[in-house]
N, CA and C atoms as an extended XYZ file, in Angstrom:
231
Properties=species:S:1:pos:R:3:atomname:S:1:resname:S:1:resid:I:1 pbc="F F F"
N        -8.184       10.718       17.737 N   UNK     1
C        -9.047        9.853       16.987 CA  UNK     1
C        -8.558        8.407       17.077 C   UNK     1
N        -6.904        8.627       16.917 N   UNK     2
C        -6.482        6.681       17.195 CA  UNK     2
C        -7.079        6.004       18.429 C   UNK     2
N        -7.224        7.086       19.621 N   UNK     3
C        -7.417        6.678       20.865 CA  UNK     3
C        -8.884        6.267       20.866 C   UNK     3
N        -9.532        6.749       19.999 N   UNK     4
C       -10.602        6.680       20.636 CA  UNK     4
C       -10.994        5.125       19.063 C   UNK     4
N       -10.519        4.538       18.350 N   UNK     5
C       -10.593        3.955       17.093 CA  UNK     5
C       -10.609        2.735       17.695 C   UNK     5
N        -8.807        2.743       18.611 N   UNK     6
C        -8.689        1.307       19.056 CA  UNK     6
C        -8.470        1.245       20.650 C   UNK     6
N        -8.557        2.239       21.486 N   UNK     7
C        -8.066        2.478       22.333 CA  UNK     7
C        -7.048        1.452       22.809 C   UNK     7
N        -5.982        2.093       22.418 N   UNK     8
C        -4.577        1.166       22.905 CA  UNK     8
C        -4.006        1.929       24.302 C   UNK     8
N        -3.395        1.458       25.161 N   UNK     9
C        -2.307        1.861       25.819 CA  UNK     9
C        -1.712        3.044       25.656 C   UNK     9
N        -1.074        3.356       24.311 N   UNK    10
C         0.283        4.063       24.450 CA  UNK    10
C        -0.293        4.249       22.740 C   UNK    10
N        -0.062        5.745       22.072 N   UNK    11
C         0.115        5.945       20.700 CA  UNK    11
C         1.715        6.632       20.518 C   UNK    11
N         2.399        5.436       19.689 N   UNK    12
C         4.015        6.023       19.393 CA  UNK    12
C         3.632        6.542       17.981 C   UNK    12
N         4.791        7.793       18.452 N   UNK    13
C         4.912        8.565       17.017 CA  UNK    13
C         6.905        8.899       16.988 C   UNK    13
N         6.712        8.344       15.337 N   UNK    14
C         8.250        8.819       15.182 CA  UNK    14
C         8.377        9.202       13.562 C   UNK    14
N         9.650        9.446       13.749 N   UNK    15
C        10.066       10.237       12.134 CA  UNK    15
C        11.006        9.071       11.974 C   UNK    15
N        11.489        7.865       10.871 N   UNK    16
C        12.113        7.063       10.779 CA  UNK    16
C        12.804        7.540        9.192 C   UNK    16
N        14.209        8.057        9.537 N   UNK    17
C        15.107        8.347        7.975 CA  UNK    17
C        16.274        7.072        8.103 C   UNK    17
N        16.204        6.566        6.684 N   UNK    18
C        17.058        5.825        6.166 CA  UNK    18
C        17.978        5.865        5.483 C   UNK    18
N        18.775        5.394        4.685 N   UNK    19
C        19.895        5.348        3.284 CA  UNK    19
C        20.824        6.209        4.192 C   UNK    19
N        21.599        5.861        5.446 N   UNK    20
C        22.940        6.047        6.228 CA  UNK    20
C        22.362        7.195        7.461 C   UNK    20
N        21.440        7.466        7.581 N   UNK    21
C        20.770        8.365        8.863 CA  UNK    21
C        20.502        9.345        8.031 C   UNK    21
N        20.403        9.874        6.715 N   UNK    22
C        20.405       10.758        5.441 CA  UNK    22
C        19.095       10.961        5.711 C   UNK    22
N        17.870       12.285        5.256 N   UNK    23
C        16.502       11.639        4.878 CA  UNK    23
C        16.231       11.519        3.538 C   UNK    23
N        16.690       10.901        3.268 N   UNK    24
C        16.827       10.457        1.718 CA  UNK    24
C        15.280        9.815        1.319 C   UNK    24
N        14.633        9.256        2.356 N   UNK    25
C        13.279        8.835        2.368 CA  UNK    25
C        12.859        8.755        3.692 C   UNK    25
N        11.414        9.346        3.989 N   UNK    26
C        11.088        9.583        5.147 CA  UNK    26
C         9.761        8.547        5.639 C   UNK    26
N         9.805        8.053        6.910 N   UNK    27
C         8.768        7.010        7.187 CA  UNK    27
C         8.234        8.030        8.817 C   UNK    27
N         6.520        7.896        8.645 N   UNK    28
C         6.260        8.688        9.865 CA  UNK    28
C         5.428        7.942       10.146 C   UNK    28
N         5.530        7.569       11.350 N   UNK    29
C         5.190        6.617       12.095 CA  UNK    29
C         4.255        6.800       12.986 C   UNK    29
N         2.809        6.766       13.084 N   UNK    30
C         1.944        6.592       14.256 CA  UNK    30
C         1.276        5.072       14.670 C   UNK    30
N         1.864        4.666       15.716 N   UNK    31
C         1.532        3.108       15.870 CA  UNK    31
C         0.567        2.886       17.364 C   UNK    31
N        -0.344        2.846       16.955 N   UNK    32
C        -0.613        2.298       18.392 CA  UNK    32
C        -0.309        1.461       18.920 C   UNK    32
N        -0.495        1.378       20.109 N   UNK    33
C         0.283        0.124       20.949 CA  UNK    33
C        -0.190       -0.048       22.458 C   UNK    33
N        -0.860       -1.690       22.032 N   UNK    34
C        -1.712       -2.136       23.068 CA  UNK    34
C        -0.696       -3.136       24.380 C   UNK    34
N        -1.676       -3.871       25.641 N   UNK    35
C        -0.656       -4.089       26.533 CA  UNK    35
C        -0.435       -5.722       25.767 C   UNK    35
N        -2.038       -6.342       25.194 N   UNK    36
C        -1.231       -7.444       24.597 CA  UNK    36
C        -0.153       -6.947       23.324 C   UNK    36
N        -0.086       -6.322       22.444 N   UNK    37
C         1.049       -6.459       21.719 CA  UNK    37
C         2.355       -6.425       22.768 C   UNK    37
N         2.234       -5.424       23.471 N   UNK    38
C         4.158       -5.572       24.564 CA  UNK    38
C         3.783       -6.228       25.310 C   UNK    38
N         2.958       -7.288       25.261 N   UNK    39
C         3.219       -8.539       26.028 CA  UNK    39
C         3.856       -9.930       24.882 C   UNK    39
N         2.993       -9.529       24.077 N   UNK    40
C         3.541      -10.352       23.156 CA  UNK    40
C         4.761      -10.730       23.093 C   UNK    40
N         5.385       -9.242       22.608 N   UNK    41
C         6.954       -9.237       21.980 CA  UNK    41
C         7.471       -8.980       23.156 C   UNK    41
N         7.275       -8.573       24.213 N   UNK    42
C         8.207       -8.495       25.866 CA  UNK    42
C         9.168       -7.542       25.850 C   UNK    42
N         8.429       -6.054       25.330 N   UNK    43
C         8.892       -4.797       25.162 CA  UNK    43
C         8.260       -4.045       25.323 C   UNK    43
N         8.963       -2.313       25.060 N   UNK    44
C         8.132       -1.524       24.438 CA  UNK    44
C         8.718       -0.622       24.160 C   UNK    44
N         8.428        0.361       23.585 N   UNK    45
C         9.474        1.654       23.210 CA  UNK    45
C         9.912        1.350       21.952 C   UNK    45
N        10.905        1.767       21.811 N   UNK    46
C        11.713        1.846       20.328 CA  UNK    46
C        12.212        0.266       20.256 C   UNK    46
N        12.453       -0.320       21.469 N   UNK    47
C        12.549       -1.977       20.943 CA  UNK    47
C        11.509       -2.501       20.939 C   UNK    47
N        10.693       -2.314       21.182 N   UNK    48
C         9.585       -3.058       20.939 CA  UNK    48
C         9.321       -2.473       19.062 C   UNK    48
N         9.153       -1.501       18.904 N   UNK    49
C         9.374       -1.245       17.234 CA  UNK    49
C        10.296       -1.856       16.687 C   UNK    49
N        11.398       -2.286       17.284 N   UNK    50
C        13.243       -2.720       16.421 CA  UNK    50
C        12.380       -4.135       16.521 C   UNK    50
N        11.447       -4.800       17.241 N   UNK    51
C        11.374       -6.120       17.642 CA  UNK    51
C        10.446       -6.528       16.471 C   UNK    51
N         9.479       -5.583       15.919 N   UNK    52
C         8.558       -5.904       14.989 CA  UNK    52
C         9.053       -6.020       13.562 C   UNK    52
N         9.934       -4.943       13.727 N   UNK    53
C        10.518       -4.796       12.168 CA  UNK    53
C        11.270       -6.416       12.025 C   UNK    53
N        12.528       -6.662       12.819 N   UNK    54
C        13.129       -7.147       13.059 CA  UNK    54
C        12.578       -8.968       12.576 C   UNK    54
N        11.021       -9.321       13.235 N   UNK    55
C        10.141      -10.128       13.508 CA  UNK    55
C         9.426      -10.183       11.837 C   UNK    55
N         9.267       -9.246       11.264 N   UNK    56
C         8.661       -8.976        9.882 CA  UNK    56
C         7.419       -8.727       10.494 C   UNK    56
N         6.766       -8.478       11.687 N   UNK    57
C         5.704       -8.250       11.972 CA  UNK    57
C         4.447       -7.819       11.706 C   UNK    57
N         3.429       -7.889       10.922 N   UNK    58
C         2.696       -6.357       10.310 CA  UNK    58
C         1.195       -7.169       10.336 C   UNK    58
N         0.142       -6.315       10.671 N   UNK    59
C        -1.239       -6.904       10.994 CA  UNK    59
C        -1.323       -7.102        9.709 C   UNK    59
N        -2.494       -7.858        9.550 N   UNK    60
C        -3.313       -8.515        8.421 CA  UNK    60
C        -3.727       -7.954        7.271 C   UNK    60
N        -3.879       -7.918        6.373 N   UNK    61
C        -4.350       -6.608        5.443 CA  UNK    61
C        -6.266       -6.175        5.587 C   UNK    61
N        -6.771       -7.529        5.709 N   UNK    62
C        -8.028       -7.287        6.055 CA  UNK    62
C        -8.161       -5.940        7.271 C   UNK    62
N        -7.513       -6.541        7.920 N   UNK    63
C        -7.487       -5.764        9.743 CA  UNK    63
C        -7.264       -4.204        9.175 C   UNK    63
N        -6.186       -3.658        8.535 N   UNK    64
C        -5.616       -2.740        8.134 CA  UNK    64
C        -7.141       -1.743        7.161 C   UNK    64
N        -7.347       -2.900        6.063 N   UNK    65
C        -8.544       -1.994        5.563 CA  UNK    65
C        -9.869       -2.218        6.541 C   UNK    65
N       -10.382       -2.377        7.266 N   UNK    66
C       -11.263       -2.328        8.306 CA  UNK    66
C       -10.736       -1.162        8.697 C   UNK    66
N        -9.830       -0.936        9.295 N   UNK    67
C        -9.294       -0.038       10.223 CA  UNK    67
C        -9.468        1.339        9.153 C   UNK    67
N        -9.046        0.961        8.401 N   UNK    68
C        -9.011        2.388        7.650 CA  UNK    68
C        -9.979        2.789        6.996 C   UNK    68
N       -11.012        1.860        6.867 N   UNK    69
C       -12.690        2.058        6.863 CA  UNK    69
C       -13.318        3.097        7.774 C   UNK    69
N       -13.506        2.848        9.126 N   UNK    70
C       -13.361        3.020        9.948 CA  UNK    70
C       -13.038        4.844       10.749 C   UNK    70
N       -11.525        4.643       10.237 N   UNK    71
C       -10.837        6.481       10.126 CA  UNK    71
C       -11.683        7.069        9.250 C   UNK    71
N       -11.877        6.825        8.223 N   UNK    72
C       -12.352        7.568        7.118 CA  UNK    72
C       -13.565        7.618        7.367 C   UNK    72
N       -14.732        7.104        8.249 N   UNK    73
C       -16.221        7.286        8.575 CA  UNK    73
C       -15.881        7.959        9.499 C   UNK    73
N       -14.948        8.199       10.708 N   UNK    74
C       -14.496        8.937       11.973 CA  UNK    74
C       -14.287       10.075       11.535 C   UNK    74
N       -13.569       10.495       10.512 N   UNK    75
C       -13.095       11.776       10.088 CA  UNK    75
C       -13.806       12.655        9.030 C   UNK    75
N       -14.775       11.699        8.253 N   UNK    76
C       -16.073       12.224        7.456 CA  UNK    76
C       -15.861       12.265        6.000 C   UNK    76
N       -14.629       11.493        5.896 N   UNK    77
C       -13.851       11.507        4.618 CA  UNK    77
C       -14.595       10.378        3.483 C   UNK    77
């Protein structure tokens, strides 16, 4: 469904645990990822993720609820 939402490049998925590598709190990660964003930041992979965090990076909130408008008419929710 991401693929077909925004069609990006590449959809990364990860499990991200924090508080010393512990999963003390768990972050799951599905990001799409287009060729302008790793052109942007002049990565990709897990640095290109270390590059965003790193950057404070994060789309718009408008963009975000569009988007999730969007899923939720895609999925019938």
């Amino acid at each position: 469904m991401l693929a077909d939402l925004i069609q990006p490049e590449q959809v990364y998925v990860g499990l991200w645990s924090h508080a010393g590598g512990a999963p003390v709190h768990i972050h799951f990660v599905v990001q799409p990822v287009t060729r302008t964003l790793m052109d942007s930041i002049d990565d990709y992979g897990p640095h290109l993720q270390v590059a965003m965090f790193d950057a404070g990076a994060t789309p718009p909130k408008g963009e975000v609820e569009r988007f999730a408008e969007r899923a939720r008419a895609a999925l019938g929710t």
